[in-house]
N, C-alpha and C positions, 0 to 999 in steps of 0.2 A: 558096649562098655569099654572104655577105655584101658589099653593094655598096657604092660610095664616093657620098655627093652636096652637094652644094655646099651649106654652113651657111647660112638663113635668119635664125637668133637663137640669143644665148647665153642659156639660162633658168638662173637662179640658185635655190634651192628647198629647202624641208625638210616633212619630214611633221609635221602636228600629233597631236592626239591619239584623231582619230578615223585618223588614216590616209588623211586628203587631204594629198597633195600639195600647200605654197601657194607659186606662184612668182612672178617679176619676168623679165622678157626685153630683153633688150638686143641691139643690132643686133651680128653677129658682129665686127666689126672692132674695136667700141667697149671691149670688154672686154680682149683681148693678153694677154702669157702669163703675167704676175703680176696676174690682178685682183683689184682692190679690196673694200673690206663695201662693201654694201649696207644697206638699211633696211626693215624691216616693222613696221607696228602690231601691238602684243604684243595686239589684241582678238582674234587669232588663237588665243589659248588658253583667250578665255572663248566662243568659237561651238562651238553644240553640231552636230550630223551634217547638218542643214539652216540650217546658218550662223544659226539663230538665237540673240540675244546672250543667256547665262547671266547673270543678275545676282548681283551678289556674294553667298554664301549668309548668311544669320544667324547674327551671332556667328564670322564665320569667323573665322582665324587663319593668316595670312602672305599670300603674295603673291597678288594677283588682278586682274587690269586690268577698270576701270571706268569710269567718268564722272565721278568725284569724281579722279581721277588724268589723264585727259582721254587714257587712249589713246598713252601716249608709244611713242616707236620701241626695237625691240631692233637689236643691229646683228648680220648674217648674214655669217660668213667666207668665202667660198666654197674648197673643197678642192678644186685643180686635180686630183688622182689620181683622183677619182671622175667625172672629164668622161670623159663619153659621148655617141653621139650618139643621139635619141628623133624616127627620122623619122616616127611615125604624127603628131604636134604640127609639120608644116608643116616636116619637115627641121631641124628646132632641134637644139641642142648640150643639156645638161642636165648643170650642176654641183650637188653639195650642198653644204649650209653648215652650218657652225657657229653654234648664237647664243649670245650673248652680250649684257647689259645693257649701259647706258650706262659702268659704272663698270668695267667690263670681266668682271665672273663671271659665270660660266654660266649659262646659262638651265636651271633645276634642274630643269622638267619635258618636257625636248624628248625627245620619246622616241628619235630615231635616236642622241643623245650618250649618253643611258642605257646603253644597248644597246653604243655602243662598248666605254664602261669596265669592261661586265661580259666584253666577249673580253678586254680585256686583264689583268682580274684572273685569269681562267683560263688565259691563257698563266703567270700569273705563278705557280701553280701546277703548272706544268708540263702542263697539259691543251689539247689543239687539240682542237677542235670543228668538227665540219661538218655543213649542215645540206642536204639535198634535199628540197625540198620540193611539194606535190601539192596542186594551186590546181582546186577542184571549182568549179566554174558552172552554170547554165540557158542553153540557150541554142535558145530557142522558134521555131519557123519562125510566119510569118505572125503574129505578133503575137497569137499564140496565149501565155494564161498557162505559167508556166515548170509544168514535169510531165507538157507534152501536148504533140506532137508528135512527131517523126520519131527513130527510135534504139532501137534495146532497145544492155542491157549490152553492151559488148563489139563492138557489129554493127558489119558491116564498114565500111558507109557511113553516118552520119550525118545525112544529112540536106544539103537542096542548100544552108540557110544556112552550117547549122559547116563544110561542105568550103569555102566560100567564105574562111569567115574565119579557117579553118586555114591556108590559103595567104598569106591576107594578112598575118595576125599572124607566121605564122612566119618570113617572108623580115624585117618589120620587126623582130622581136627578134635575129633573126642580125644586122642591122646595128649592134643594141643592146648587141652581143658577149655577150648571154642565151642558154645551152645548152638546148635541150629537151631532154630525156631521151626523151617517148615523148606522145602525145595518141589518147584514147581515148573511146570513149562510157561513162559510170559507170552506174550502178545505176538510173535512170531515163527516162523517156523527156524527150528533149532537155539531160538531165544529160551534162555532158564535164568529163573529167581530163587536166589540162594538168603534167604532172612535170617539172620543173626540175632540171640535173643538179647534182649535189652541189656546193658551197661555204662559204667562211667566214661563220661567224654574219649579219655584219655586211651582206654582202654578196648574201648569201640573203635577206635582208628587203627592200632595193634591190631586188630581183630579182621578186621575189613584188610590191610594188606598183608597179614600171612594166611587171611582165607583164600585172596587171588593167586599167593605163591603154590599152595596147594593144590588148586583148580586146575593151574596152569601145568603142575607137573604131571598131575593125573590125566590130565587131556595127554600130556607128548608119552607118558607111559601106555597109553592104549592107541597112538597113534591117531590122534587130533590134536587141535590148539583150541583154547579157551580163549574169547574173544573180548576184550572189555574194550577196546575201543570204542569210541563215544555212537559214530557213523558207519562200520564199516558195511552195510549197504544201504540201498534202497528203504524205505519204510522206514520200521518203529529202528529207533537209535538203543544205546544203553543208557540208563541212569544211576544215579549212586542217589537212591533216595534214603533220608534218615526220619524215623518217627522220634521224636523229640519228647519229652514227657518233663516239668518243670514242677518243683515241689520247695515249700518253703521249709526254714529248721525245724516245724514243728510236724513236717511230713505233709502239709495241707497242699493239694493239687491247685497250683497256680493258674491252670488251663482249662479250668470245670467250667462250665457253662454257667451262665447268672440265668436269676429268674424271671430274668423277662426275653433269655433263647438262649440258642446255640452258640452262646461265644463268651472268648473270656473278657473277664470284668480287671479291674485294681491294677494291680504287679503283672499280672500275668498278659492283659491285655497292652500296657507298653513293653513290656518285653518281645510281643508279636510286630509293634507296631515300630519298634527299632531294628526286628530284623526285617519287617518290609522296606525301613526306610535304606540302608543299608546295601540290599540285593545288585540293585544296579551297581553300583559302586566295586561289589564282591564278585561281581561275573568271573574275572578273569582267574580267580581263583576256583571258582566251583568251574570253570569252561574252560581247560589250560590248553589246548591245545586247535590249532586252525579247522583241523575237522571237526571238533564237539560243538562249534557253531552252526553245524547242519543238522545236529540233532536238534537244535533249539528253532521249530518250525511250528506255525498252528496247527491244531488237532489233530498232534499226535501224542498227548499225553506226556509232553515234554512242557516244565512251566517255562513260560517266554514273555512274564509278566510279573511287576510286583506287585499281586493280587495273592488276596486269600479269602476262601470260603468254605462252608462248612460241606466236606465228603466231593468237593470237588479237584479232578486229577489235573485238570487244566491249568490251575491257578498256579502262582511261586511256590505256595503253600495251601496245603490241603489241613484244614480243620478235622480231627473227628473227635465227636460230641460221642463221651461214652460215660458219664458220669465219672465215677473216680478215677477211669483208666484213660480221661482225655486228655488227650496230646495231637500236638501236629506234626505232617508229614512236609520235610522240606523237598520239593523235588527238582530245584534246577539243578542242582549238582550232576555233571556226565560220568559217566562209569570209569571212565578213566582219569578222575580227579584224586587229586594228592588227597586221601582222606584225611589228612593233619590242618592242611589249610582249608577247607571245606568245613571240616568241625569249626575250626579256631574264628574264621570269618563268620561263624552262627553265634557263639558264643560273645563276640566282640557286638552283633548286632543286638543280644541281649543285653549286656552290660550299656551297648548307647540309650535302649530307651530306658533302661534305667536311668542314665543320668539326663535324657532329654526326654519326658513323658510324654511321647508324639501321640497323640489324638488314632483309634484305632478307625481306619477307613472300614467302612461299611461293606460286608463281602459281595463279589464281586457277580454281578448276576451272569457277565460270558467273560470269563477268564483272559479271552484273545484279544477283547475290543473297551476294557477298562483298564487302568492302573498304570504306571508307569512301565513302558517299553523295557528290557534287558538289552543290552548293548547284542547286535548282529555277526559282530565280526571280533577279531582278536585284538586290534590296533584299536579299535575305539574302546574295548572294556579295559585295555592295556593302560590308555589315556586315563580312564576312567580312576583310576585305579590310582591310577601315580599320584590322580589330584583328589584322595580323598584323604580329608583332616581326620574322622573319625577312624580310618581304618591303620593310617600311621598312629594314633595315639592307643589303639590297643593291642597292634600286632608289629609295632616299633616301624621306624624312619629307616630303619637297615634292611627289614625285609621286605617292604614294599620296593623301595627302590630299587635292590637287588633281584625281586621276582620279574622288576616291572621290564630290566633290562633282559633278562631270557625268554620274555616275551615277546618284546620286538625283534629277539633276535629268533625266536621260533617265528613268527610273520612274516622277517624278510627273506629266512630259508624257503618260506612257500614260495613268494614272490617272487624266487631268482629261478624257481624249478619250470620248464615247458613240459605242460601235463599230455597225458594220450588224448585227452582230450580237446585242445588245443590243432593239437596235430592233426587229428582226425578231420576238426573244422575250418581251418585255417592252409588246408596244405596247398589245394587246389587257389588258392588268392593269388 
């Protein structure tokens, strides 16, 4: 049961573009019950995943904070509805905020505002969306690399770290008012499935990155780290899979099966058939990073395809036909994906086949050897990505472009690095 404890600091905060968290903390008294903006340097959206500063790219075009502009501040709203409390941070309080420029418009690449305006465009089509989502990790005894140690699928006890920080994490997300659904050992040894119980879009990505900050503090509290990395070894990778559930104003399940099978019919089946068409296109947001493209490998329960079929883990999208509770499971998304743009790029695929009613392909009899390819690498879903009309027109011409350049600049970081591996093959030539 969730317990009560006396606020140390109000943190004020929004996620950038990798999916850190950047915040400001104020003594609990100091802020009261209308507070104010606050201020952050907009360098926050040129640091790439190791806060190293992106320099403006060549020839770019539109907004980019640099050194020729000197770093000015955005100003953050803070939305008293979203205060919660986040005791594994020292018992602190946690609002999100709004940003906004100087001159008061939006900051057009924040991804959590993105993400707002796409629920409210699909309320405004009469569509409620809910998202449960399943947060895969490593979580290695003794400092042991992630893949090795204690757990097969499924077994009963995991291991003396994750019982540790099963107990820890979960009492602090119940204070967090965060539902767990169910925690499990996955597909590997020291791999664990952390399920989140169903909610609104918006509030399911909330969920999913202060569930990881929790995970993570609780691991370095008992003297491990929590691994959401997409690849970090051999074998099964992480995913950040969402079960999706889709209901009209009148409450009716969009996703029910018709009576002639397992699949949906009307609204519900172009809304599937928009985010199949879409996928490829959204790689580089559900795939952000150079290594979450080794998790995307044949049978390994990673979708590497835009296929869907019914209870199959292979496909992009996994159908399950459960009468009133059916919904689908998106699984290319990697564990280490910005939950904001991951949502928002599903949400956008629903909203296209609403406005495009693509014809629903027929599910996929081998997930690996039908449907259209997902892009392999970072530079070509990077490409992808830049040139799609559909995904500029629902998630804006500002953060495509802007995403598209910290992708090629996460690409050419890889590219300029000589790996051990390399060395090791290359030394004796």
């Amino acid at each position: 049961m969730p317990t009560e404890h006396s606020t140390s600091a109000m943190m004020v905060g929004f996620p950038d573009l990798n999916a850190t968290l950047r915040t400001k903390s104020y003594p609990a008294d100091r802020i009261g019950d209308r507070p104010r903006p606050t201020t952050f340097s907009d360098i926050v959206f040129a640091l790439d995943v190791v806060d190293a500063l992106i320099p403006r790219p060549f020839e770019y075009q539109g907004w980019w904070p640099d050194w020729s502009q000197g770093f000015g501040d955005l100003l953050a709203v803070p939305d008293p509805s979203t205060e919660r409390p986040v005791p594994w941070w020292s018992n602190s309080r946690l609002m999100f905020a709004d940003l906004c420029h100087r001159d008061g418009s939006p900051v057009a690449v924040a991804p959590r505002q993105i993400l707002a305006g796409l629920v409210a465009r699909c309320a405004q089509q009469g569509l409620h969306v809910t998202i449960g989502p399943e947060i895969e990790f490593f979580l290695p005894d003794d400092d042991q690399p992630p893949g090795l140690g204690a757990g097969k699928a499924y077994a009963a006890f995991p291991g003396e770290l994750a019982a540790s920080v099963v107990q820890q994490s979960t009492a602090w997300l119940a204070d967090a008012h965060i539902d767990i659904y169910s925690w499990y050992v996955e597909g590997g040894p020291s791999q664990q499935e952390i399920t989140l119980c169903p909610t609104d879009p918006l509030t399911a990505a909330d969920h999913i990155l202060l569930t990881r900050a929790a995970l993570r503090e609780a691991a370095r509290r008992h003297g491990g780290r929590a691994w959401f990395m997409a690849k970090p070894s051999a074998g099964y990778g992480n995913g950040l899979h969402m079960h999706l559930s889709l209901h009209d104003k009148h409450g009716k399940n969009l996703l029910a099966g018709t009576e002639s099978g397992p699949h949906p019919g009307g609204t519900g089946a172009a809304c599937l058939a928009g985010i199949l068409n879409l996928l490829p296109e959204a790689t580089a947001l559900l795939t952000p990073t150079v290594n979450a493209f080794k998790r995307l490998a044949p049978y390994t329960a990673a979708g590497t395809t835009s296929t869907w079929a019914p209870d199959n883990r292979g496909c992009g999208i996994r159908y399950i036909f459960s009468g009133d509770d059916s919904r689908i499971e998106l699984r290319a998304a990697a564990g280490d994906a910005n939950p904001y743009l991951a949502v928002a790029a599903t949400l956008a695929g629903i909203l296209h086949g609403i406005e495009h009613p693509y014809e629903l392909p027929p599910p996929a009899q081998d997930a690996y050897r039908t449907g259209t390819p997902l892009p392999t690498d970072l530079t070509s879903a990077t490409t992808l990505l830049d040139s799609s009309k559909a995904l500029r027109l629902h998630l804006g011409d500002a953060l495509i472009h802007h995403y598209a350049a910290t992708r090629r600049w996460e690409a050419a970081e890889f590219a300029a690095t000589v790996t051990e591996w390399e060395l090791r093959r290359y030394a004796d030539l």
